[in-house]
KEVEXTOR-679946 format. One record per residue: residue in three letters; x, y, z of N, C-alpha, C in turn. Coordinates in steps of 0.05 Angstrom, whole numbers, plus 5000, padded with zeros to 4 digits. Layout:
REM KEVEXTOR-679946
alaXYZXYZXYZ ...
***
This chain:
REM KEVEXTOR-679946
unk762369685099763669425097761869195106 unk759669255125758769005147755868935117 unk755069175100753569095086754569025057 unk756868975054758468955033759368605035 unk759468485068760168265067757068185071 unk754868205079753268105076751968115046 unk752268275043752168214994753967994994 unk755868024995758267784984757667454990 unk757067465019756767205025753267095018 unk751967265017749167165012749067054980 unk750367274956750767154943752266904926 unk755266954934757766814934756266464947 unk754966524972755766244983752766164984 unk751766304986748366134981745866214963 unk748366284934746666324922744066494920 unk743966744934741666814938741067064914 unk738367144909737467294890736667584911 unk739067754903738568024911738068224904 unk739168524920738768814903740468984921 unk741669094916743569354931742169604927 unk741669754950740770064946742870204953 unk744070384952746370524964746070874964 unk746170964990744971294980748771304996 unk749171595002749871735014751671655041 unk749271645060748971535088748171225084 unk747771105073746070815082747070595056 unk746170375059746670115037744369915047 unk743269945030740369625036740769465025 unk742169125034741268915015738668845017 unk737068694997734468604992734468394988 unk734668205001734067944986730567834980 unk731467804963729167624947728367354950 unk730567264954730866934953732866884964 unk733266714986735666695010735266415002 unk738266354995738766054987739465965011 unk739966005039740365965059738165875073 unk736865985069733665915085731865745068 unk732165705042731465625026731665255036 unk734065255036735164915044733764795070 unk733465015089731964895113729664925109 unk727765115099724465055091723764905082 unk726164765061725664535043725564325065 unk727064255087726664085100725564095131 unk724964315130722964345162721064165173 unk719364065149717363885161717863695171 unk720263545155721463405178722963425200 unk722063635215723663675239720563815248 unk718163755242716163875259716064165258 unk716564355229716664605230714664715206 unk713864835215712564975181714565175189 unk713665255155716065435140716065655154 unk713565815160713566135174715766115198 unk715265785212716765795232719465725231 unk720265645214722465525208724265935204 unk722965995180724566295173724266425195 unk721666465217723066585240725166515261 unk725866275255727966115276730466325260 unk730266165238733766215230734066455214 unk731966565206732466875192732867075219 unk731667025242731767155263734567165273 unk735166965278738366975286741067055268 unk740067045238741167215218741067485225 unk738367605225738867845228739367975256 unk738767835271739267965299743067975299 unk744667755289747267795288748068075275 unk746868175244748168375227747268545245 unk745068555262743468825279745768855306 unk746268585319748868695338751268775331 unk752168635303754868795295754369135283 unk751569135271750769485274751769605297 unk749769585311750769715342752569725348 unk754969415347757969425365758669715344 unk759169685321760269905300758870235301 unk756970225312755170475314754270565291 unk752670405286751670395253748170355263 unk747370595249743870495244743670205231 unk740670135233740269785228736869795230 unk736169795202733669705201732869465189 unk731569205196732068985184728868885178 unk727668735166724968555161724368385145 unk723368235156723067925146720067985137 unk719467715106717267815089716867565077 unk715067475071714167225057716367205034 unk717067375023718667355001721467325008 unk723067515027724967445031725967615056 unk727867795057727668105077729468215068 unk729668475089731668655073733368785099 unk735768915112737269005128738269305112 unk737569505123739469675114740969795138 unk743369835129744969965155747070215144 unk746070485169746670675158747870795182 unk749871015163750571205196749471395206 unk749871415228747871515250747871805245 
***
C-alpha cells in the first residue's frame, strides 16, 4: 500500500515520469522525472542553490519520510537518488 500511494501521488499530483517493478515480496517505484523536484531546481538559483544541492535537500526528506514509514510498518526500504531521478523499493522482511 505505502508503495502504491507513492505511485499514485508522484504521478497523479506531480506529474512525474515513472516505472513499477513488482515481484512477490517487494514493489520498486522508479522515477525518472520527479515533477516535484523538478519545480524547485527550476528555481534554486534563486535561493543560492545549485541543483545537486537543491535534490539533496528535498529528495532527502522525501525519501527519508517513505524510509521511516518502512520501518514504523516493518517493511524493508531500499531508496537512491541519481542524476536522473531515484528509485525506493520496499519489501517484506
Amino acid at each position: 500500500a505505502i508503495s502504491r500511494n507513492l505511485e499514485e501521488s508522484m504521478g497523479e499530483t506531480f506529474k512525474s515520469d515513472y516505472g513499477v517493478t513488482e515481484s512477490d515480496s517487494s514493489r520498486t517505484v522508479t522515477l525518472r522525472e520527479c515533477g516535484c523536484i523538478k519545480s524547485i531546481v527550476d528555481i534554486s538559483d534563486e535561493y543560492g542553490l545549485s541543483s545537486p544541492r537543491a535534490r539533496s535537500i528535498f529528495c532527502g526528506a522525501c525519501m527519508n519520510s517513505y524510509r521511516k514509514a518502512a520501518t514504523i510498518l516493518e517493511l524493508g526500504f531500499q531508496g537512491q537518488l541519481s542524476k536522473e531521478g531515484c528509485f525506493m523499493k520496499f519489501s517484506t522482511k
